[in-house]
Every structure is written in structure tokens, then in C-alpha cells.
C-alpha positions as CSV (number, residue, x, y, z in Angstrom):
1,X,0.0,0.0,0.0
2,X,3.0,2.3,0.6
3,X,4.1,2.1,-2.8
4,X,0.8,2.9,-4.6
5,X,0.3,5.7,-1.9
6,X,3.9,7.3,-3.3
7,X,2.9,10.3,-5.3
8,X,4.1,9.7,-9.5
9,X,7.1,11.8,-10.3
10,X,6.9,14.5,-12.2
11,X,7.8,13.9,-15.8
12,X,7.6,17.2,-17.1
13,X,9.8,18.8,-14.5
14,X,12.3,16.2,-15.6
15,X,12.0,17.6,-19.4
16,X,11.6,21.2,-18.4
17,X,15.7,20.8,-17.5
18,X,17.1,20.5,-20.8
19,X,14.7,23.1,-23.1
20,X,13.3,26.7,-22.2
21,X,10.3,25.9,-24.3
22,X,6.7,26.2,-22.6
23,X,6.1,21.9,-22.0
24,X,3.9,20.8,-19.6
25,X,2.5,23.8,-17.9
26,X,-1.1,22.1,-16.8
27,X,-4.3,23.8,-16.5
28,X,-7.2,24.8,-14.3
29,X,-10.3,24.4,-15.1
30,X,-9.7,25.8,-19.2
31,X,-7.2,28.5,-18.9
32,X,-3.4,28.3,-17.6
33,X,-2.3,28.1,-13.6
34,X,-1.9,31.9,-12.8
35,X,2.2,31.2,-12.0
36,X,2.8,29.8,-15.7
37,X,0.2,32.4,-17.0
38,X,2.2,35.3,-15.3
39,X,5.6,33.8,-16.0
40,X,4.2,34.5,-20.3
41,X,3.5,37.4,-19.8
42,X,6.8,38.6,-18.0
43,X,8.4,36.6,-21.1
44,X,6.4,38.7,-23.8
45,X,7.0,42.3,-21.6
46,X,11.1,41.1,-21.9
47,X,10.7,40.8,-25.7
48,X,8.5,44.0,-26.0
49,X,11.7,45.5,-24.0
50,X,13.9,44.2,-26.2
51,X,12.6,45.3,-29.2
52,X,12.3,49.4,-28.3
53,X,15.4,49.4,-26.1
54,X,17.8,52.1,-27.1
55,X,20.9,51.1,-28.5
56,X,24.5,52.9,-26.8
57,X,26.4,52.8,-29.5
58,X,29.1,54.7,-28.1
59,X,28.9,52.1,-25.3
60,X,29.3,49.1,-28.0
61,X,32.4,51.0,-29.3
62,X,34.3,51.3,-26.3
63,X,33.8,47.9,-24.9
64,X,34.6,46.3,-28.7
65,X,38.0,48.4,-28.2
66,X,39.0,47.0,-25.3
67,X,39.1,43.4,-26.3
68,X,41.8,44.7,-28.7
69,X,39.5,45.7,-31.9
70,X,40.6,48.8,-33.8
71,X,38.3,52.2,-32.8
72,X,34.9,51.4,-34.3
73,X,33.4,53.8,-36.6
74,X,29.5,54.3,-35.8
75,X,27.1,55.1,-38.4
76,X,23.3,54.7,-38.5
77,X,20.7,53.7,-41.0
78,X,18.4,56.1,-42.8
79,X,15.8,55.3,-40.1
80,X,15.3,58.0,-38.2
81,X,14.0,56.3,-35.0
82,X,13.0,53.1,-33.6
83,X,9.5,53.2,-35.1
84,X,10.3,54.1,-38.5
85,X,12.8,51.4,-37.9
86,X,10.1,48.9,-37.1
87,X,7.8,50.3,-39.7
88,X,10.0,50.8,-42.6
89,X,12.8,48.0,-42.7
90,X,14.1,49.0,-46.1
91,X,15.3,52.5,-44.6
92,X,17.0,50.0,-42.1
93,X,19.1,48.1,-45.1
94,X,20.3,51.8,-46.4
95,X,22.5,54.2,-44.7
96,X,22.2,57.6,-44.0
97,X,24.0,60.5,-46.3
98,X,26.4,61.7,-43.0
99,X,27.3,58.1,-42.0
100,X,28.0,57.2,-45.9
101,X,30.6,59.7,-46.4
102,X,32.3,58.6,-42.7
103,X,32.8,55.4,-44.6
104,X,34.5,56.2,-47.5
105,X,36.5,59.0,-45.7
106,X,37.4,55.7,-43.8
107,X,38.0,53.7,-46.7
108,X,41.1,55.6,-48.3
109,X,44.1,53.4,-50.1
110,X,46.1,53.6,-46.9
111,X,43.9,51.8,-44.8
112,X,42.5,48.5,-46.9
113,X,40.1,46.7,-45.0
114,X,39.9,43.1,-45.5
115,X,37.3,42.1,-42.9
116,X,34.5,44.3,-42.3
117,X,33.0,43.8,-38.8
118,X,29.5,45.8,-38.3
119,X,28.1,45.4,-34.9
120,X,24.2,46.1,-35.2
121,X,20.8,46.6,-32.4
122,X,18.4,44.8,-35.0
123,X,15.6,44.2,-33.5
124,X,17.4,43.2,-29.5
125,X,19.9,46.0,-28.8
126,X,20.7,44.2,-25.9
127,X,22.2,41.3,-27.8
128,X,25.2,42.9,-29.2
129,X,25.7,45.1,-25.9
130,X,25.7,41.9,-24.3
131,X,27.5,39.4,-26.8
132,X,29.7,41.1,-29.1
133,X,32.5,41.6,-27.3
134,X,32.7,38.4,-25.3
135,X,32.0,36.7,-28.8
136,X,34.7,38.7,-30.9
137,X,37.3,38.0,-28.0
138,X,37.0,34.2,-28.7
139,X,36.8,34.6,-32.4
140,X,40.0,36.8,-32.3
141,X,42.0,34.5,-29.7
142,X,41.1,31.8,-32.3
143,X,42.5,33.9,-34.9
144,X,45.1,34.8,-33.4
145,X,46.1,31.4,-33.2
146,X,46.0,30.2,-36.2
147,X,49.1,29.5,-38.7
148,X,51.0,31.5,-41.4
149,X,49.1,35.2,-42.6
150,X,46.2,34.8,-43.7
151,X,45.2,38.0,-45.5
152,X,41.3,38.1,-44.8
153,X,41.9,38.6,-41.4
154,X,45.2,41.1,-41.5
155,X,43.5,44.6,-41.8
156,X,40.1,44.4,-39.9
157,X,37.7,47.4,-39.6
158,X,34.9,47.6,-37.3
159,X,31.5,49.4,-37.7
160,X,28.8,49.9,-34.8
161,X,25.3,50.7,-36.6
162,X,22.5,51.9,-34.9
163,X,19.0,51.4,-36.6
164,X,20.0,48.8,-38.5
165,X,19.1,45.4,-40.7
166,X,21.0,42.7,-41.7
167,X,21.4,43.7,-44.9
168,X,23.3,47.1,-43.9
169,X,26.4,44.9,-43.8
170,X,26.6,44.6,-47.7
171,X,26.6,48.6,-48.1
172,X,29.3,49.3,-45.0
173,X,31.2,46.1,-46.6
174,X,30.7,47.3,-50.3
175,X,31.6,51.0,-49.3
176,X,35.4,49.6,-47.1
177,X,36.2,47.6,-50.3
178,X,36.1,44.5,-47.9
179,X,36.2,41.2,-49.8
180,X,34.3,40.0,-46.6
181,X,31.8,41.3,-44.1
182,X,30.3,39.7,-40.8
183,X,27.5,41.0,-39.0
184,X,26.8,40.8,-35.5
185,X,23.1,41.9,-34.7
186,X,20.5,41.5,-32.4
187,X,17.8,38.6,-33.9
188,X,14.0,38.9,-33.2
189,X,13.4,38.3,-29.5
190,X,11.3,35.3,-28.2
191,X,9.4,34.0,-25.0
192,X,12.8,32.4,-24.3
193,X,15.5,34.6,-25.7
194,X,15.1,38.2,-25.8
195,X,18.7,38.8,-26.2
196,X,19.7,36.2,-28.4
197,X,22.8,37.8,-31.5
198,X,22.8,36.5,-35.1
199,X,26.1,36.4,-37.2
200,X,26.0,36.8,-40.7
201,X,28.6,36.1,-43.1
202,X,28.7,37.6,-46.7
203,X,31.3,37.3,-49.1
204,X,32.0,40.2,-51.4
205,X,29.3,42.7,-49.9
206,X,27.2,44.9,-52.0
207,X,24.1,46.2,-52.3
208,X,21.2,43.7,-54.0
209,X,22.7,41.0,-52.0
210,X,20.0,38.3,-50.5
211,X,19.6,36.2,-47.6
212,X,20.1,33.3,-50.1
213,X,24.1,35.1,-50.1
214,X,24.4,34.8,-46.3
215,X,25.6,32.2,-44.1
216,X,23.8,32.5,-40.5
217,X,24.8,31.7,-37.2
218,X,21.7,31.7,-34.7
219,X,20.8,31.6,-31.0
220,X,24.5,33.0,-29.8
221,X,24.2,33.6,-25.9
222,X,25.3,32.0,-22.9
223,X,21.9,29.8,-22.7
224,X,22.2,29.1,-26.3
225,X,25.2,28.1,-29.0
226,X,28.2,29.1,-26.7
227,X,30.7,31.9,-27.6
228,X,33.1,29.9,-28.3
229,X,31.4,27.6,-30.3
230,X,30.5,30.1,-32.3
231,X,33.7,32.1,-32.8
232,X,34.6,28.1,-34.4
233,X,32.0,28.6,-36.9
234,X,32.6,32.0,-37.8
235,X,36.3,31.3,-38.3
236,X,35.4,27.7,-40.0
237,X,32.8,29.6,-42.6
238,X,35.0,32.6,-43.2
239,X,38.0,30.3,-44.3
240,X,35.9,28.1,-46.0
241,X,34.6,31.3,-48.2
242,X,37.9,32.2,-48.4
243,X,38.9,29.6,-50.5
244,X,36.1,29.3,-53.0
245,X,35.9,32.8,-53.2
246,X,31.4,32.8,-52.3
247,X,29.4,32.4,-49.4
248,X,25.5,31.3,-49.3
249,X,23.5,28.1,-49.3
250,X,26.9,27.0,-51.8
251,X,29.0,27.5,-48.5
252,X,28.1,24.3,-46.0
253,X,29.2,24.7,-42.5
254,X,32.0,22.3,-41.8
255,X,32.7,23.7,-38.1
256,X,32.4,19.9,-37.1
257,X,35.6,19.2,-39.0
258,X,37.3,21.9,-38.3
259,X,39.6,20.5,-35.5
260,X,41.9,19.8,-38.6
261,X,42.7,23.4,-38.2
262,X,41.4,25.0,-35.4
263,X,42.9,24.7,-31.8
């Protein structure tokens, strides 16, 4: 009788451990119990949050600087705040007349630039305040270690972009004469992950480019694909575009055998 009078464990409290996804949550009566029904809606305030927070760019700037990146130069979209931002995403993909000129000022014969790194809000400014740096120190300890000179990551300039879409990156890249541009910006925040960065790699930026041109790397945050795993993809895809010269669905991630190379 003891045995049957044990209470049955709790099978969904087991699951809950390895996914932040909503499983299990029960019920009473037909609505939700009023802890998991005010945990959603703290989740969907966070992403609200997320989506107007204001973006320091100066902030972004100094803390990429001191993980030994050259002085950023910050620039901003032709949006002209955060809800023409959210209304208008083409202005988003364009820059603005002041922050075009910045760039090619920047972009003189003495100073090639053969990686382009833009650090963008998107749509979760906190993503690249929080992530960037910490995710740009791995990728350039990783670099750093790697064999021989490799001439895509020799001369690197960095960009910090406020109001701005993924394709914003082919512009600043097309405008620095980079062969290669990454973009590190904040994704669309969920129930889970308001804070979660996307990198993108394009090869031989310009402006037309499309997604289909991009190689993404999702869900970068400490609860999500680690910093350092990361930094091995980035530096995995960006030597892999190196040497066929494209990126894009033709550019498969090979990360997984990249210990042939990578420390």
C-alpha cells in the first residue's frame, strides 16, 4: 500500500531541465495556472523591452575596443528612430547620407580593409551590448592562433550601426572595399531569448545581395550556442569562403571538422 500511496514523479519537471520551451505547464479548469500564465506574460514584456530598447552605441564602441579591436566607426541607418525602424525596414538596409561619407572618408588606399566587422541593435539592442564583445574576444583568440598570414583577417575594420538590418552589412562592406563582411546583430526576441545575437557572413558585400548570399549563425548567448562555439563557426565559414571565393547556401558549414585546423 505504501508504494501505490507514493505520489508519481513529475515527468515534465524532468523535461523542463534541458529546453526553455513552454512543456507541460497544466491547466485549471480551461485557462493556464496563474504562476505559468504570469511567468508568459513577463516573457512577452522582456521581448517587447527588447525590441524598443535604445541602442548605446558609443557604449558598443568602447567595450569592442577593449578586447583589442581597432576604434569602431559608428554610423546609422536612414531610419530615423526606432519606429520608423520597425515600420519601414528597407530604410534599415540603407545608410544615412552623413554616415556614408564617414565610410568612405574611412575607406582611403592607406587603410585596406579586408574584414569588415559591423556590430548592429536589429531588433534586440541588448544582444550585441551583451554578446559582441565576449563573442569577438574568442573569435579573435582563435584567430590569433591560427598559422601563417592569412590575408582576410590582416586589416580588420569595425562598424557599430545603430537602426539597423542585416542587410546594412553589404553597403558598410561594399563602401570599405572588404572582400568579406560579418554582422553581429540582435535577432528577433522570443518568449525564451530576448537577447539572443545573429552572425552573418557575406562574401564580397554589396548592395542587392540576398539572404540566399548569407551564411547564418543563430541563438549566440550563454543559454544558447556558446561563444566559443560560435567564434569556431565564424572562423570555419569565413576560411571556407575564403577559398572558393562565395558564401550562401553553396557554403556548408564544416565547423564539425574543423579540428583539422582550429585549436
Amino acid at each position: 500500500m505504501a508504494e501505490l500511496d507514493r505520489p508519481a514523479p513529475d515527468l515534465w519537471k524532468q523535461l523542463r531541465r534541458f529546453t526553455p520551451a513552454r512543456i507541460g505547464l497544466g491547466r485549471v479548469g480551461a485557462s493556464l495556472p496563474t504562476q505559468a500564465l504570469l511567468a508568459f506574460d513577463l516573457a512577452h514584456a522582456q521581448a517587447r523591452d527588447a525590441v524598443h530598447a535604445a541602442f548605446d552605441a558609443r557604449f558598443v564602441a568602447s567595450e569592442l575596443q577593449s578586447c583589442g579591436l581597432p576604434e569602431p566607426v559608428i554610423v546609422a541607418s536612414r531610419a530615423r528612430d526606432r519606429m520608423e525602424y520597425l515600420l519601414r525596414p528597407d530604410l534599415g538596409r540603407s545608410l544615412d547620407d552623413v554616415s556614408r561619407s564617414r565610410l568612405r572618408a574611412v575607406a582611403a588606399p592607406a587603410h585596406p580593409c579586408d574584414l569588415a566587422i559591423v556590430v548592429a541593435d536589429g531588433l534586440s539592442a541588448m544582444a550585441p551590448a551583451r554578446h559582441a564583445t565576449p563573442l569577438l574576444r574568442k573569435f579573435l583568440a582563435l584567430k590569433s592562433a591560427q598559422p601563417g598570414d592569412w590575408n582576410l583577417l590582416k586589416n580588420i575594420t569595425v562598424v557599430v550601426a545603430n537602426q539597423a538590418r542585416v542587410a546594412l552589412g553589404d553597403e558598410i562592406g561594399d563602401l570599405l572595399g572588404a572582400p568579406a563582411a560579418i554582422v553581429l546583430i540582435g535577432e528577433r526576441p522570443g518568449l525564451s531569448s530576448p537577447d539572443s545575437l545573429g552572425v552573418y557572413l557575406t562574401w564580397a558585400p554589396r548592395r542587392g545581395r540576398t539572404d540566399a548570399e548569407r551564411n547564418c549563425i543563430s541563438n549566440i548567448r550563454p543559454e544558447g550556442l556558446s561563444f566559443a562555439d560560435a567564434a569556431r563557426r565564424l572562423l570555419s565559414l569565413l576560411a571556407e569562403a575564403h577559398r572558393l571565393q562565395l558564401s550562401g547556401v553553396a557554403l556548408k558549414d564544416s565547423s564539425d571538422d574543423a579540428s583539422r585546423w582550429l585549436p
